[in-house]
Backbone bond lengths (Angstrom), bond angles and torsions (degrees), N, CA, C in turn:
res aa  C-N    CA-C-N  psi(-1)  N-CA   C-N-CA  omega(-1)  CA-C   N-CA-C  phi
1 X - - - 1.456 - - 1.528 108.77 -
2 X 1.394 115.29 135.39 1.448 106.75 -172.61 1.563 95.94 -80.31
3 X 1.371 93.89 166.04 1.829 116.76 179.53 1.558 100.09 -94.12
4 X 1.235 135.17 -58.01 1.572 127.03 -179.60 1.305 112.18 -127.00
5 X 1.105 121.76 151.29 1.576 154.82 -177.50 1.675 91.35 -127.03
6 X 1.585 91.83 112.81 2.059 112.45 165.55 1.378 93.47 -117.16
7 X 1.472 110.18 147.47 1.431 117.92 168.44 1.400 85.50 -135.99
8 X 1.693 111.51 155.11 1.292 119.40 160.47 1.272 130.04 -127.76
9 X 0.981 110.72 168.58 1.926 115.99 -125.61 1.126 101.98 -102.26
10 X 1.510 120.03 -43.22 1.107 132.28 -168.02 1.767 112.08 122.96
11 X 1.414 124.11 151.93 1.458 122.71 151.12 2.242 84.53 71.60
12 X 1.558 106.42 45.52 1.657 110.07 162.59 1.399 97.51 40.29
13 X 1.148 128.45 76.30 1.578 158.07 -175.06 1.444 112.85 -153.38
14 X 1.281 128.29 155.04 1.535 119.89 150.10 1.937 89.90 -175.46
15 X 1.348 86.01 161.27 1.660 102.06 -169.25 1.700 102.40 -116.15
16 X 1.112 114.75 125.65 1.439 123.33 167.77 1.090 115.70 -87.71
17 X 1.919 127.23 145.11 1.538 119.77 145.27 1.051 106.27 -129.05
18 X 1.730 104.02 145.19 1.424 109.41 164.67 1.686 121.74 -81.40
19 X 0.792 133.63 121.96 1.352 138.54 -135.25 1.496 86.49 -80.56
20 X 1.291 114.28 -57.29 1.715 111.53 -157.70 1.891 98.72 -70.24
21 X 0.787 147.13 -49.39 1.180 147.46 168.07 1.862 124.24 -60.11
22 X 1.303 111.72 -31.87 1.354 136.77 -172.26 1.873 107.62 60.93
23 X 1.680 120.17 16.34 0.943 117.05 177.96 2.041 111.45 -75.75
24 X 1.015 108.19 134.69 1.313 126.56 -173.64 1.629 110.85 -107.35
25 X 2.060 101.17 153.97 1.481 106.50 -157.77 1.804 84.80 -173.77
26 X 1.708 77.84 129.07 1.605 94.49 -157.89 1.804 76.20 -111.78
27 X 1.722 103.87 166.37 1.379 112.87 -171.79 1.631 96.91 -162.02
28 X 1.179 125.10 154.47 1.448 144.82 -153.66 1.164 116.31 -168.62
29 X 1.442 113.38 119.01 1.270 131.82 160.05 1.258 122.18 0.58
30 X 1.488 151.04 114.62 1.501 131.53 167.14 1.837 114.41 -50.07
31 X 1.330 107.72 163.24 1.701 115.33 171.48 1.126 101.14 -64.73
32 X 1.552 141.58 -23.66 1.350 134.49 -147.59 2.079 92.60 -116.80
33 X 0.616 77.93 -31.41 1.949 81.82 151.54 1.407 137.63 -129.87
34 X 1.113 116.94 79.75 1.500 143.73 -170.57 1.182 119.23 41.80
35 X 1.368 117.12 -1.05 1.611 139.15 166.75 1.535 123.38 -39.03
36 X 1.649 140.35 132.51 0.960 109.43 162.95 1.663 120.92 -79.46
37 X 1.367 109.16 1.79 1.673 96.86 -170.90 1.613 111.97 100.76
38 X 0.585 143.30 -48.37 2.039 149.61 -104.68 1.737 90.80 -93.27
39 X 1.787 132.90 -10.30 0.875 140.19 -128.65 1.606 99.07 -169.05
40 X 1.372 112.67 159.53 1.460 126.16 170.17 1.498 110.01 -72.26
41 X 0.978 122.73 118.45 2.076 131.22 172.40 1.387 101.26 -57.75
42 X 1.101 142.09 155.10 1.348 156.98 -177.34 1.799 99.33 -73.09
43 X 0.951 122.63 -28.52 1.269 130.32 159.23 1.537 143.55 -75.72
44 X 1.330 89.47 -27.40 1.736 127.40 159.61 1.862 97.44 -52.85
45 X 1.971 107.20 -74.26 0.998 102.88 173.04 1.727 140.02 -36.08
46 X 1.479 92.06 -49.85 1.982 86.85 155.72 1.218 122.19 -50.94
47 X 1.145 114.24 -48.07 1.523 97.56 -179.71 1.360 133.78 -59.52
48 X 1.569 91.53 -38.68 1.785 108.46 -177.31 1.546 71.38 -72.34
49 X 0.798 160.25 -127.96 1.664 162.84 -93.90 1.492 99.49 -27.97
50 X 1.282 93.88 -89.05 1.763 117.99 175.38 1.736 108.99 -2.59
51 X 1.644 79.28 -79.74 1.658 96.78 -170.75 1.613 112.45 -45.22
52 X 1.698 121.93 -44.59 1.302 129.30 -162.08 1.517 89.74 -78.27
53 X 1.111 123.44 -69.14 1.973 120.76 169.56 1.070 112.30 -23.61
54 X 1.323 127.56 -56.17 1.924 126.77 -176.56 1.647 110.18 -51.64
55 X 1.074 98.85 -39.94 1.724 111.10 -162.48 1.498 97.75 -84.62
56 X 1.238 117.54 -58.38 1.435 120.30 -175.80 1.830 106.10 -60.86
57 X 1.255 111.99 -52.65 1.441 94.21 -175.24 2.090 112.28 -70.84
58 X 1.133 101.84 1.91 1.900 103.19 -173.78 1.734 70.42 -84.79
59 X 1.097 129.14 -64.88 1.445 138.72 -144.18 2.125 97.66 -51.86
60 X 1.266 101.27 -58.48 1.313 94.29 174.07 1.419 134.24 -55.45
61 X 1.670 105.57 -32.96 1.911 115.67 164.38 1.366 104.07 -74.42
62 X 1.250 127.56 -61.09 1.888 98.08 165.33 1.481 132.97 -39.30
63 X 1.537 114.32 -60.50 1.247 80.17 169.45 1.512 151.42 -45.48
64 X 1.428 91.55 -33.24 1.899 108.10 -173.58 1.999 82.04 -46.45
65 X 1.369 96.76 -47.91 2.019 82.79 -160.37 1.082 115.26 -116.40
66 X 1.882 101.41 55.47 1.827 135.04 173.98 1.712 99.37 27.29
67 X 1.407 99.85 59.08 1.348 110.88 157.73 1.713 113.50 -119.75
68 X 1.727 99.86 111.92 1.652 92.88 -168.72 1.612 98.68 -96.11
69 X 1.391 121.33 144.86 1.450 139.42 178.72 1.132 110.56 -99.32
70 X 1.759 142.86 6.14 1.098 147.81 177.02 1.557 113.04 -25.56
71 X 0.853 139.16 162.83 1.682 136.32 172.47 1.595 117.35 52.82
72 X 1.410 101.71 26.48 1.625 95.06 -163.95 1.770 104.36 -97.15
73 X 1.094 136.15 175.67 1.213 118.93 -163.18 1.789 97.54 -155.70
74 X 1.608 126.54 154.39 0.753 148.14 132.96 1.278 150.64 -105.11
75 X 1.479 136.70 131.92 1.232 123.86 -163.97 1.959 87.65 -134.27
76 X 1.823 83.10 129.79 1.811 90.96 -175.92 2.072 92.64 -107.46
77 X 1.481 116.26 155.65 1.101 132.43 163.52 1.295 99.14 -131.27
78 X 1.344 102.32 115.29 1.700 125.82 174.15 1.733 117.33 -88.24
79 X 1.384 115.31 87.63 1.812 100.42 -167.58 1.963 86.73 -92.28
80 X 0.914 98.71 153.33 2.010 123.56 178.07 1.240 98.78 -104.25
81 X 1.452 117.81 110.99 1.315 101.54 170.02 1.720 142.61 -42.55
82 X 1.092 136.93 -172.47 1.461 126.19 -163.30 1.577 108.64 -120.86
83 X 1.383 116.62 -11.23 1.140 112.15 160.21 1.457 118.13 -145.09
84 X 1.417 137.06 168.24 1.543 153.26 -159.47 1.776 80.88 -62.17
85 X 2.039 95.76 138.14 1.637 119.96 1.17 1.622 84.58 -89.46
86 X 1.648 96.97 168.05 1.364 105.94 -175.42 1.584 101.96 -71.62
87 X 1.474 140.28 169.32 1.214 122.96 -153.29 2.036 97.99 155.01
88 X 1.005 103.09 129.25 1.679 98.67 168.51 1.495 111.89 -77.68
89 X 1.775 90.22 131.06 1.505 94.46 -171.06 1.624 105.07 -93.26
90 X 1.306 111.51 -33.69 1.273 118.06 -172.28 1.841 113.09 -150.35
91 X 1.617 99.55 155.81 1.793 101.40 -175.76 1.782 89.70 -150.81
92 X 1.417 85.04 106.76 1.306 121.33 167.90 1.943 98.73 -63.14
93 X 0.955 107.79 135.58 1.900 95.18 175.32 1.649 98.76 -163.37
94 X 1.371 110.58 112.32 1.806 131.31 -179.74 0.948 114.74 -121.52
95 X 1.731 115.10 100.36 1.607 155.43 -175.11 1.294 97.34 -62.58
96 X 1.350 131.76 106.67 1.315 104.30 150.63 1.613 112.74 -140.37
97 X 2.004 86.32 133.76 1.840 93.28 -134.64 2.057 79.75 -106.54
98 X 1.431 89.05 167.68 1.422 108.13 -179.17 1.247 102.12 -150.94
99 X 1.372 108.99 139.34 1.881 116.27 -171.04 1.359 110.29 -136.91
100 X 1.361 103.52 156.65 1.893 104.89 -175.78 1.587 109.98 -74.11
101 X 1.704 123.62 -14.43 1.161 139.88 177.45 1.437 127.74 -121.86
102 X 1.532 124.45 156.31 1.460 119.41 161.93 1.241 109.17 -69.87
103 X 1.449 130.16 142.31 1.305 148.27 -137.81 1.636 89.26 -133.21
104 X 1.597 116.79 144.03 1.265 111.95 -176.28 1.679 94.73 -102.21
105 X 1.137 117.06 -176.06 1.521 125.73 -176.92 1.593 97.79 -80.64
106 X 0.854 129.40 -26.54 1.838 130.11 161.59 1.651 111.79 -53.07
107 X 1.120 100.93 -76.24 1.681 110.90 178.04 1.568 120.80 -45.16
108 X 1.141 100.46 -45.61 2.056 100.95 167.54 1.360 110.52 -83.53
109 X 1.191 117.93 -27.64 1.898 104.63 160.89 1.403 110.25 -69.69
110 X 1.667 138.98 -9.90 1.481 103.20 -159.06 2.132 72.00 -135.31
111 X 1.189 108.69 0.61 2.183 102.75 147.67 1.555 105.38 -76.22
112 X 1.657 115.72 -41.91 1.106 110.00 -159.13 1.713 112.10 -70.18
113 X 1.246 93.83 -31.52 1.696 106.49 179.36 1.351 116.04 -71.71
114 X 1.469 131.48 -21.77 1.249 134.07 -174.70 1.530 94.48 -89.91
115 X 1.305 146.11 -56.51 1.633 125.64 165.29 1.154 124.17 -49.28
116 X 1.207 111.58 -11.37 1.914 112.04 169.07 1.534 109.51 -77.58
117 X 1.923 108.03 -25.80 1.402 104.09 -171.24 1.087 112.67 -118.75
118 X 1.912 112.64 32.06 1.435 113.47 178.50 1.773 117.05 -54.33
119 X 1.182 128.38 145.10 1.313 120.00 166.79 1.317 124.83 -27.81
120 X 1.713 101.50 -72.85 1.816 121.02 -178.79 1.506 98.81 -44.11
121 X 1.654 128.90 -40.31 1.519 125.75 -176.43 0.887 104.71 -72.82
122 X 1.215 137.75 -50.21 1.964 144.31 170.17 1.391 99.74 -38.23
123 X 1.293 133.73 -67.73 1.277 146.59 -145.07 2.006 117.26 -87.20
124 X 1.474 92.12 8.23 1.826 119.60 -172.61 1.799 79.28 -96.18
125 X 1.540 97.56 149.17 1.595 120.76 176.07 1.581 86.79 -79.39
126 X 1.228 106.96 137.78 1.556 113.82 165.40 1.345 140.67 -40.64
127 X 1.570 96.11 -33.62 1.486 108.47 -176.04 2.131 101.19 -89.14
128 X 1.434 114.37 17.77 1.442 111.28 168.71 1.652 99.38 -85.12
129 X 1.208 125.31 96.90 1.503 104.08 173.00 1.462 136.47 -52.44
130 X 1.347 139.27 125.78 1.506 108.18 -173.21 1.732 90.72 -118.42
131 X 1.771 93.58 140.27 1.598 83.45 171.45 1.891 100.17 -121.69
132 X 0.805 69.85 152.49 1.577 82.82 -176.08 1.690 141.60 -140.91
133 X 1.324 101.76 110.51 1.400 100.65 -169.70 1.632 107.05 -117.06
134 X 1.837 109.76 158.58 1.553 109.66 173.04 1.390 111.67 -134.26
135 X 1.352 102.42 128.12 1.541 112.21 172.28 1.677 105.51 -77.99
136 X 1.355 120.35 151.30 1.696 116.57 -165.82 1.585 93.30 -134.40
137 X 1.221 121.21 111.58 1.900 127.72 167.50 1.247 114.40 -73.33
């Protein structure tokens, strides 16, 4: 069974659904490619991917060891490379995690290691660099 159905709209637009949820997510061209903007770029979405995968999969190894990450935040920087084919060259991505507990130097090495081995990060062509740093509250 497929997972999404995109139709497009017209005017470098198109609307996604996720089938099992029926929640919908419209996406638009960037300004810097004939795009108006008004919307996340299909490339945008990688980024948001990444970042929401990092957090969500740390989020599931905390819990296992009733460590809640509530309020925790990511911020992705999407650079496009600078010359053909157009293509993300790099994703800047700054964790900054907050926990219901003090965290030993074990536990933030093996959160920190599970956003290194998020899927969506696994599943990036190698040559996307990701750099990645985490601020810890």
């Amino acid at each position: 069974m497929p997972t999404v159905k995109t139709v497009y709209l017209g005017e470098l637009r198109t609307e996604s659904i996720h089938l099992q949820s029926n929640n919908t997510l419209i996406t638009d061209a960037p300004t810097d490619n004939m795009g108006k903007g008004e919307a996340f770029s299909p490339t945008d979405l990688v980024a948001t991917a990444t970042g929401s995968c990092m957090l969500t999969t740390m989020a599931i190894v905390a819990q296992r060891d009733h460590i809640e990450l509530a309020g925790s935040t990511v911020e992705v920087t999407k650079i496009m490379s600078p010359t053909p084919p157009r293509r993300i060259a790099r994703l800047e991505i700054q964790l900054s995690m907050k926990t219901n507990v003090v965290l030993t130097p074990e536990q933030v090495k093996k959160l920190e290691h599970t956003a290194h081995k998020c899927p969506v990060s696994l599943s990036l062509h190698p040559e996307v660099e990701q750099v990645i740093t985490f601020a810890w509250a």
